[in-house]
C-alpha positions as CSV (number, residue, x, y, z in Angstrom):
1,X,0.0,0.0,0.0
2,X,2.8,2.7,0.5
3,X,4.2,2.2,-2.6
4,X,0.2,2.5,-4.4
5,X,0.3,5.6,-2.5
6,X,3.8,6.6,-3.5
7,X,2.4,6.4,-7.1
8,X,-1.0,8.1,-6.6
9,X,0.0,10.8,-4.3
10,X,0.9,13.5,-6.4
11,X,-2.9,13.0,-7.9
12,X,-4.9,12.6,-5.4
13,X,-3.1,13.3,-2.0
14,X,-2.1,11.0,1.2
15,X,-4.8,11.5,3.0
16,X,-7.6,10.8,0.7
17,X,-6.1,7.7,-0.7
18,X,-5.7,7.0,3.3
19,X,-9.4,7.7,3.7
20,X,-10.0,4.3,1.4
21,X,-7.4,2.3,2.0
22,X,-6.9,0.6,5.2
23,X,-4.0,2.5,6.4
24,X,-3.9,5.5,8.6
25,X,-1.3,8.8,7.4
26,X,0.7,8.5,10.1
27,X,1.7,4.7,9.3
28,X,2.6,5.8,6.0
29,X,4.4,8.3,6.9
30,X,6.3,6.5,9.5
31,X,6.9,3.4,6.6
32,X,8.8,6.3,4.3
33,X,11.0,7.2,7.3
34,X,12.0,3.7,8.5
35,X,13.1,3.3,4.9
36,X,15.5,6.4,4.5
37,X,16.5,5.5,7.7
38,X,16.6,1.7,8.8
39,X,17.3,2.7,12.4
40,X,13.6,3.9,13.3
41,X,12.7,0.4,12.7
42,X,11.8,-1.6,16.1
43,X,14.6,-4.1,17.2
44,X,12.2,-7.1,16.3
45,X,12.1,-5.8,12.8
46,X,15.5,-5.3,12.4
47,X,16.2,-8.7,14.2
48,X,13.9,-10.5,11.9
49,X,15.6,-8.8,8.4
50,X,19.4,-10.0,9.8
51,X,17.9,-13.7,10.4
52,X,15.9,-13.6,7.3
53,X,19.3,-13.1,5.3
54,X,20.7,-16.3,7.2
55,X,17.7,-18.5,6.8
56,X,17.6,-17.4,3.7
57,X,21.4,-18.0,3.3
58,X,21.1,-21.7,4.8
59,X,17.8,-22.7,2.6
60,X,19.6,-22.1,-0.6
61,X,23.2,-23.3,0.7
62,X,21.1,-26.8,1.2
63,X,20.0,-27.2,-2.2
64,X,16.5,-25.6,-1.1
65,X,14.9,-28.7,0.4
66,X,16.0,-27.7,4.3
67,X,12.7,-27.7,6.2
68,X,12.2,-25.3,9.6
69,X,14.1,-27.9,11.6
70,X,17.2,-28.6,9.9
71,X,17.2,-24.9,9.0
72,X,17.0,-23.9,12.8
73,X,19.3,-26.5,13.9
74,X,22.3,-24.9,11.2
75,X,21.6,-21.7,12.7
76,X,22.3,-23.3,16.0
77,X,25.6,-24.7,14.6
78,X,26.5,-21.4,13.4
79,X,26.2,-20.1,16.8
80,X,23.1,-17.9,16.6
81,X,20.0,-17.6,19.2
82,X,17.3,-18.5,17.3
83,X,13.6,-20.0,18.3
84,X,12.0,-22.8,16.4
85,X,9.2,-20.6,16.0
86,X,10.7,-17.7,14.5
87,X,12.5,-19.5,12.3
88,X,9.3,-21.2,11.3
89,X,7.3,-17.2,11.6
90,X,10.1,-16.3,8.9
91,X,10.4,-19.0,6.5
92,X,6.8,-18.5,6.7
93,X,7.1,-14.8,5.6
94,X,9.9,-15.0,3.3
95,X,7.8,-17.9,1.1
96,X,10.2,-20.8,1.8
97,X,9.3,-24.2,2.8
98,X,11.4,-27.9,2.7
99,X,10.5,-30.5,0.6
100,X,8.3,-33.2,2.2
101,X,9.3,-36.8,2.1
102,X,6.3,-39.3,2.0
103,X,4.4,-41.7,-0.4
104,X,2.5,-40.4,-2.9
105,X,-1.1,-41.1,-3.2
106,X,-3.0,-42.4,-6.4
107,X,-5.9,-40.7,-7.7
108,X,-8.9,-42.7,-8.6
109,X,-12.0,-40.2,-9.2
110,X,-11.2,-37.4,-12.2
111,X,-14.1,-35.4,-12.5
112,X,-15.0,-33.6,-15.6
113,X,-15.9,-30.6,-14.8
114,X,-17.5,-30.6,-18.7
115,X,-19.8,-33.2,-18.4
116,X,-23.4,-32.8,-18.0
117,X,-24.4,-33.2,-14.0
118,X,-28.4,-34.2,-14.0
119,X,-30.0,-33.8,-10.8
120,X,-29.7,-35.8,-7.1
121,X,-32.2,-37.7,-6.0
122,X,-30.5,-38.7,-2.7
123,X,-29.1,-34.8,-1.7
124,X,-27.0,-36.4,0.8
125,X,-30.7,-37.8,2.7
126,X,-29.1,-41.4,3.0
127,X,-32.0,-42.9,4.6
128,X,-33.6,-46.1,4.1
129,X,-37.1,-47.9,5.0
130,X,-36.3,-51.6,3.7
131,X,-33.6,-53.1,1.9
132,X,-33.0,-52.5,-2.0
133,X,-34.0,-49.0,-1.4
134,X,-30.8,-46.9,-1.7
135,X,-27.4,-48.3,-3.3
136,X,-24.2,-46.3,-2.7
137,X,-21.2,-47.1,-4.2
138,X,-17.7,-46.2,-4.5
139,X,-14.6,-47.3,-5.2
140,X,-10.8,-47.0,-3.5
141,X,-7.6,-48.8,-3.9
142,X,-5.8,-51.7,-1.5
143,X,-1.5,-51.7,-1.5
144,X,-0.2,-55.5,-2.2
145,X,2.7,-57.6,-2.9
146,X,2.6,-57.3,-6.3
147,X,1.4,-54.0,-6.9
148,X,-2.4,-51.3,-6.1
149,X,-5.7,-53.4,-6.4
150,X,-8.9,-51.5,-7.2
151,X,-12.1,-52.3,-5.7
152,X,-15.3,-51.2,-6.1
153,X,-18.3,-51.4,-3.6
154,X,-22.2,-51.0,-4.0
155,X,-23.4,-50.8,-0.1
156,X,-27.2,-51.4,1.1
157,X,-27.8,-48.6,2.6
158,X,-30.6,-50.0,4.8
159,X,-28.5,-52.8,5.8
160,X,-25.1,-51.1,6.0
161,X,-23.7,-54.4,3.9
162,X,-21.5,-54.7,0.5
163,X,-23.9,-56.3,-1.7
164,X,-21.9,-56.0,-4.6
165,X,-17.9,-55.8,-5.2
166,X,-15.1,-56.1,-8.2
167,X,-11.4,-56.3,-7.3
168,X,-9.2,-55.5,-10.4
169,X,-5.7,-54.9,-11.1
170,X,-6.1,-51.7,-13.2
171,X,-9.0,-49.1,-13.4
172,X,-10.3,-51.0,-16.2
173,X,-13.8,-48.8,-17.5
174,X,-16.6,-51.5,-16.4
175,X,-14.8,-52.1,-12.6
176,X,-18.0,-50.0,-11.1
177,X,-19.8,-51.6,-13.5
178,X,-19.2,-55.3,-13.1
179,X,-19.8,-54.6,-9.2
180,X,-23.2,-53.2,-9.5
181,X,-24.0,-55.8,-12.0
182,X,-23.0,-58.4,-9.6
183,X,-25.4,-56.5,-6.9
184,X,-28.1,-56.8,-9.2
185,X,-27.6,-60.6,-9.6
186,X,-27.2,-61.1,-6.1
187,X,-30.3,-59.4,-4.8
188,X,-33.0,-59.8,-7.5
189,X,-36.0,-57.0,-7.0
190,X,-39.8,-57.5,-8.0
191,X,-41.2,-55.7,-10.9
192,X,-42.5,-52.9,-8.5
193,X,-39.9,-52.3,-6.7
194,X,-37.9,-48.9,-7.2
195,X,-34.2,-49.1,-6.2
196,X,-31.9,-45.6,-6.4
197,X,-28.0,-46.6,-7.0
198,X,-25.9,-43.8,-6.1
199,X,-22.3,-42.8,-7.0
200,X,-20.2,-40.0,-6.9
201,X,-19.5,-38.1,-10.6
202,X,-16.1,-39.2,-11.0
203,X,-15.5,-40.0,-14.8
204,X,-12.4,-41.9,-14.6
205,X,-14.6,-44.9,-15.3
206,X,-17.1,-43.7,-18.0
207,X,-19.6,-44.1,-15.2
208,X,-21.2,-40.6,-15.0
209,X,-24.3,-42.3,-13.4
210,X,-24.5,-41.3,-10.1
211,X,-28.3,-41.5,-9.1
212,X,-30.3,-43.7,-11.1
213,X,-33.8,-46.3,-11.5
214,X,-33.1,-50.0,-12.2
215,X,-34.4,-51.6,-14.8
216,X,-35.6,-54.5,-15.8
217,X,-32.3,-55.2,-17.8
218,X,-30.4,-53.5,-15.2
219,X,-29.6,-49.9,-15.2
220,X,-31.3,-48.4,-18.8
221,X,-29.7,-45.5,-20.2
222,X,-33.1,-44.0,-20.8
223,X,-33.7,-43.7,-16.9
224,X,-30.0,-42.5,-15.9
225,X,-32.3,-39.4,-14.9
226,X,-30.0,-38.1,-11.5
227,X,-26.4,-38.1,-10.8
228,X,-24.8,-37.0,-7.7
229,X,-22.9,-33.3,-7.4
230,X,-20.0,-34.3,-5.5
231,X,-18.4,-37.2,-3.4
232,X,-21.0,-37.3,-1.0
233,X,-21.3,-40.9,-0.6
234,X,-18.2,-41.2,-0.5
235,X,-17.6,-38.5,2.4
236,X,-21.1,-39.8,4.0
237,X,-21.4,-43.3,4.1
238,X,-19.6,-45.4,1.6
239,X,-15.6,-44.1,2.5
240,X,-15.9,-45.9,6.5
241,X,-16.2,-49.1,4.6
242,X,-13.8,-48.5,2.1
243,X,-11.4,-47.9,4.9
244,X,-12.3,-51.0,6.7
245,X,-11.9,-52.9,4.3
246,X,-8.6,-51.8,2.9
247,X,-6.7,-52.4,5.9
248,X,-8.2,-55.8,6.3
249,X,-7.9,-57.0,2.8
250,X,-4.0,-56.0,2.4
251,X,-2.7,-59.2,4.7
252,X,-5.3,-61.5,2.2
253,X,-4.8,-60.1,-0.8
254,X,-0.2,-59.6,-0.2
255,X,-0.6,-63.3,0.6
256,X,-1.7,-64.6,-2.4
257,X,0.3,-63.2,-4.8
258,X,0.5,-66.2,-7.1
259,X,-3.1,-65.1,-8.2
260,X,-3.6,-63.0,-10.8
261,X,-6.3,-60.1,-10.2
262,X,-9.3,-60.3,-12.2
């Protein structure tokens, strides 16, 4: 703001540009001096532009991956009295940061923020009065021996139970499908029976269904009428047992690894 003002000031004056900005005349006027003349400047100030040099200084030295704690501990070597938090207030300040060591994680919804969204019929209501009334489904991914597994879940909601699942070794584009198809086989439906399946929009799978009416046949294009507008099944209901059962299918599925994923 005091150099906007330093460029408007011969225009319009200090103190109307100080009547809209948030900045009083006197602080500006006090900035200018402290900058022909460093000494006005509080100790902490001038304390924190001699450390900012060194930290600074050490980040670069370090090939620029130094984090606040090795950065504060070679200021320590060096002999300087230094917190952890300033260090951490400065580095902060001065837009530097260390690089973070940790395992990456894979992505497995991509939505396309193009497609065509078509209304929710649950709007994150996931209630249900008898069983094969609301499906939600979802799908995450399981570390093994030989490599990431994908599965994909359709979950009762009434019941709180997978009634449908694929495991596959690649995010092959029917994985969602083949588990709601199994779903279907497994729990057959009379004719009057109406039965939402529920998903979140993510495209990765060419499965941009997210709420939708069975069919006779299964799940008719003609009646893919609502898709969800986020990951709320996901976030809701469907992650807990995602979670669940990824930490107790790695042991069953990194023992077997003579079979081949399917």
């Amino acid at each position: 703001m005091v150099g906007f003002i330093d460029a408007h000031r011969n225009v319009y004056g200090v103190e109307p540009i100080c009547a809209v900005l948030p900045i009083a005349p006197s602080v500006y006027y006090e900035r200018r001096a402290r900058r022909r003349d460093p000494d006005r400047c509080p100790p902490r100030v001038r304390r924190d532009a001699e450390f900012g040099g060194h930290i600074r200084r050490v980040w670069h030295e370090n090939r620029a991956v130094y984090g606040v704690r090795k950065v504060w501990q070679q200021l320590r070597r060096e002999g300087w009295s230094i917190a952890r938090c300033t260090v951490a207030r400065l580095m902060r300040q001065l837009g530097l940061r260390g690089v973070v060591r940790g395992r990456r994680f894979k992505t497995t919804t991509h939505s396309d923020t193009g497609a065509t969204r078509p209304p929710d019929l649950v709007t994150r209501q996931f209630v249900a009065t008898r069983p094969n009334q609301l499906w939600v489904a979802d799908l995450t991914y399981v570390a093994t021996w030989r490599g990431f597994a994908y599965v994909a879940f359709v979950i009762d909601v009434f019941a709180r139970r997978i009634v449908g699942w694929r495991v596959s070794s690649s995010l092959r584009s029917d994985l969602a499908l083949d588990a709601l198809e199994q779903a279907l086989y497994d729990r057959p439906l009379a004719g009057d029976e109406r039965l939402i399946h529920h998903s979140d929009r993510g495209v990765q799978l060419k499965f941009n269904r997210s709420s939708q009416h069975r069919t006779e046949r299964g799940c008719d294009d003609d009646t893919k009428k609502a898709f969800g507008t986020g990951r709320t099944s996901e976030t809701t209901l469907a992650r807990p047992a995602l979670g669940s059962a990824a930490r107790e299918a790695t042991p069953v599925l990194g023992g077997n690894c003579d079979r081949t994923l399917e």
